[in-house]
C-alpha positions as CSV (number, residue, x, y, z in Angstrom):
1,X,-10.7,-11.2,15.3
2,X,-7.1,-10.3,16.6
3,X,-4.4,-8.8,14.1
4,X,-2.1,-12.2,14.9
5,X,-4.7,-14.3,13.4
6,X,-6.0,-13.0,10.4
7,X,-2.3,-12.0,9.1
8,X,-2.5,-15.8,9.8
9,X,-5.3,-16.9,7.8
10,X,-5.1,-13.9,4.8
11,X,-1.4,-14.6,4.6
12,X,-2.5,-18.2,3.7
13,X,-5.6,-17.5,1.6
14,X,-3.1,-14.7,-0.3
15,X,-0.7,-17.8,-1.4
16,X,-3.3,-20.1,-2.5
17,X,-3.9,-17.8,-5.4
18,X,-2.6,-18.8,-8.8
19,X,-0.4,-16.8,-10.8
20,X,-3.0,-16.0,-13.2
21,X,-5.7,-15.1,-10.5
22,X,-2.8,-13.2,-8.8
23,X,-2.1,-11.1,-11.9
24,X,-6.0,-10.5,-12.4
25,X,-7.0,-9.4,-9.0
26,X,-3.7,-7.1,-9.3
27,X,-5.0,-5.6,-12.6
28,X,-8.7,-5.1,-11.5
29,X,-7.1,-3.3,-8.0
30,X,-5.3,-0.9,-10.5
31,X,-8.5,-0.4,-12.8
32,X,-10.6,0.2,-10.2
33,X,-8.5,2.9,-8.5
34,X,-9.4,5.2,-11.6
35,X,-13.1,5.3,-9.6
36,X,-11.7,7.2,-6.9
37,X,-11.8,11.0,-6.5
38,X,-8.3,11.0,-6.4
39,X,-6.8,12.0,-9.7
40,X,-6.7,15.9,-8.7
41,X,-3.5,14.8,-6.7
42,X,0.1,14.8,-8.0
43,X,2.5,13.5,-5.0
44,X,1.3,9.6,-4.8
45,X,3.5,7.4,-2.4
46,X,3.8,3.7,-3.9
47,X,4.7,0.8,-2.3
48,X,6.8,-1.6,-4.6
49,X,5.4,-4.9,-4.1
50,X,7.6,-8.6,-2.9
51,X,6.9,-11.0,-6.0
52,X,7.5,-13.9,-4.0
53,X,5.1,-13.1,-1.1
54,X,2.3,-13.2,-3.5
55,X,1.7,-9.6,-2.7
56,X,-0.3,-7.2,-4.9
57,X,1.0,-6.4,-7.9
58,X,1.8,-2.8,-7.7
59,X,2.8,-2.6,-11.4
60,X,-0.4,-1.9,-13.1
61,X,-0.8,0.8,-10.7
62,X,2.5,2.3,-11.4
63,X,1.8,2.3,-15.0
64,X,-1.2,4.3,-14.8
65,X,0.6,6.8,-12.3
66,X,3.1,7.1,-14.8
67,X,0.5,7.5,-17.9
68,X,-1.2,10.4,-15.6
69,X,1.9,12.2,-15.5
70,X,2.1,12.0,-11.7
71,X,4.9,12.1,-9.2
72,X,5.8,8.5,-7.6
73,X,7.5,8.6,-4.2
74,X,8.5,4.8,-3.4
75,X,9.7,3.9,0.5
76,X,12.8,2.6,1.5
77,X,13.2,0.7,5.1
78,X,15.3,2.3,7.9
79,X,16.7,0.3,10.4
80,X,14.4,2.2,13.4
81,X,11.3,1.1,11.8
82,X,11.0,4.3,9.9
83,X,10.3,5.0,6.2
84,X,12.4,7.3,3.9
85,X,10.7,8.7,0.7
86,X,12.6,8.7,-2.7
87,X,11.0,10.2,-6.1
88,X,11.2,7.4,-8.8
89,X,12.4,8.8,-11.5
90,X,14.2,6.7,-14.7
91,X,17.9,7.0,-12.6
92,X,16.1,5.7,-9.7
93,X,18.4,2.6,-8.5
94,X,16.3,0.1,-6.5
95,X,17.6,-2.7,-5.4
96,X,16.0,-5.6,-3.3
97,X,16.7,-5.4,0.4
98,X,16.6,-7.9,3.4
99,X,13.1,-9.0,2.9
100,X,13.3,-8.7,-0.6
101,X,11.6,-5.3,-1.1
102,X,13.0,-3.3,-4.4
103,X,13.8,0.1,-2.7
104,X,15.7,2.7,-4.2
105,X,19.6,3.3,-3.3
106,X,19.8,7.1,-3.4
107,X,17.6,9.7,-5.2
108,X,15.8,12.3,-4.2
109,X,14.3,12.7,-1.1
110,X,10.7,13.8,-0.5
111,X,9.2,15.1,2.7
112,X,5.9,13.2,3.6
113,X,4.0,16.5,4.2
114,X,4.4,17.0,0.4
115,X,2.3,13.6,0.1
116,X,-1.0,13.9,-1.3
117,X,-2.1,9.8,-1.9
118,X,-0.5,7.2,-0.2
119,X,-1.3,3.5,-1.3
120,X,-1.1,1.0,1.8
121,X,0.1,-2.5,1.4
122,X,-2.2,-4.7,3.8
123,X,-3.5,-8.2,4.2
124,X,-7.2,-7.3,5.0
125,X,-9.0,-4.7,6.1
126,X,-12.0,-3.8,8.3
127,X,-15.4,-2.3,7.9
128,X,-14.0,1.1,9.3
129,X,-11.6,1.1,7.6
130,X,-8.8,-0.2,9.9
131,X,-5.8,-2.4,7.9
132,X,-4.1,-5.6,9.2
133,X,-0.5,-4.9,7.5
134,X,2.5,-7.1,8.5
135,X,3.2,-5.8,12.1
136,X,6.0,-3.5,11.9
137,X,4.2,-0.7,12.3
138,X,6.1,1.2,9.3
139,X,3.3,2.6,7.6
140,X,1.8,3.7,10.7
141,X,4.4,5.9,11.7
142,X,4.9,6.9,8.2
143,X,0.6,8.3,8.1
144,X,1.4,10.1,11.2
145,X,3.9,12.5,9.4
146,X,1.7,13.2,6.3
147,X,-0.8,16.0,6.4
148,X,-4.4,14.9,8.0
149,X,-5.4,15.4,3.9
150,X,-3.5,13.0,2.4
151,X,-5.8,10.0,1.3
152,X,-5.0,6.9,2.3
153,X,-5.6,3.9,0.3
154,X,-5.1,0.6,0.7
155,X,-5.0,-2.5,-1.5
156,X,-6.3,-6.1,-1.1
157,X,-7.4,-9.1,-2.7
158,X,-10.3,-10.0,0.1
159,X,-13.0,-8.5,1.2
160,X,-13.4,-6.8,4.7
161,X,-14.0,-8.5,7.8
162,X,-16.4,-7.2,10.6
163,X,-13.8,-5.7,12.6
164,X,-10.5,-5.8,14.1
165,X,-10.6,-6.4,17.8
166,X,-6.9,-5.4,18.8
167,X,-7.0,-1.8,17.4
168,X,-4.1,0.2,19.0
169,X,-4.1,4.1,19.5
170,X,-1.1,4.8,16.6
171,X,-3.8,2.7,14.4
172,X,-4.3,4.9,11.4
173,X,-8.2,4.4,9.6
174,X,-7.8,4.5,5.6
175,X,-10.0,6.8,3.5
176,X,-10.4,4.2,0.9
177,X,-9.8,0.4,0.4
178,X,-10.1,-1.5,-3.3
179,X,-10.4,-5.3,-4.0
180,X,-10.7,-6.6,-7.3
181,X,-14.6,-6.4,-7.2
182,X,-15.8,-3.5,-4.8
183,X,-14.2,0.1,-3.4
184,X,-14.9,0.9,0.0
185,X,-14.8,4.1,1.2
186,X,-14.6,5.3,4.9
């Protein structure tokens, strides 16, 4: 199925969840991310998730980040389409930009080579391992700074699908996707 249409029809599925069932996939996505073999890391870039687009709750996650002792780099937007990387730390100002986004106002900068896990924001995924995000193409000129070893994880309330059939070459394959009930590894 092309991109276009299932950010179309997993957009739409994405809203029909209820707060609560909202809140529980989130919380299973972050629980199930402890049965990864991913907790040798220590550089892990987090996306902060848009309440009101029903995204995943990226909270949970952040918590047990935090409980592990592990550095959190969180994106901010640039206006080329680019990503900058900022180390959350307690000073860390965020505040919610354009598309209402919390990002961080100033802090300190990290260099994506010095990224080790980076957890993708997505609307579905495929079975190898391909993500349907929001069509910017952000994150996937963000992957194609980090080292070939960082692990790339995505996060999604559904299922895969068979495939995607509008792949492009700057498409960047995940290592790893979670859903509240299964991990996929590719």
């Amino acid at each position: 199925m092309l991109k276009n249409k299932l950010r179309l029809h997993y957009t739409h599925l994405r809203d029909l969840l209820t707060e609560e069932e909202h809140k529980e996939a989130s919380i299973a996505l972050a629980n199930r991310s402890l049965s990864i073999p991913i907790w040798d890391k220590n550089y892990f870039h987090l996306f902060l998730s848009i309440p009101e687009k029903s995204e995943v709750d990226t909270s949970f996650l952040l918590t047990i980040l935090q409980g592990r002792d592990k550095e959190v780099i969180i994106p901010k937007m640039l206006p080329d389409r680019q990503l900058e990387h900022y180390l959350l730390t307690d000073n860390t100002p965020l505040q919610a930009n354009k598309f209402g986004i919390p990002e961080p106002l100033s802090g300190i900068t990290v260099d994506p080579k010095k990224i080790e896990v980076v957890f993708l924001p997505l609307l579905v995924f495929d079975r190898k391992g391909y993500r349907v995000g929001y069509g910017g193409g952000y994150y996937d000129r963000f992957l194609a700074q980090c080292p070939e070893s960082t692990v790339k994880v995505g996060l999604s309330f559904f299922d895969p699908v068979e495939a995607i059939s509008d792949l492009n070459d700057h498409d960047i394959a995940m290592d790893f996707a979670l859903t509240p009930k299964a991990s996929y590894e590719f």
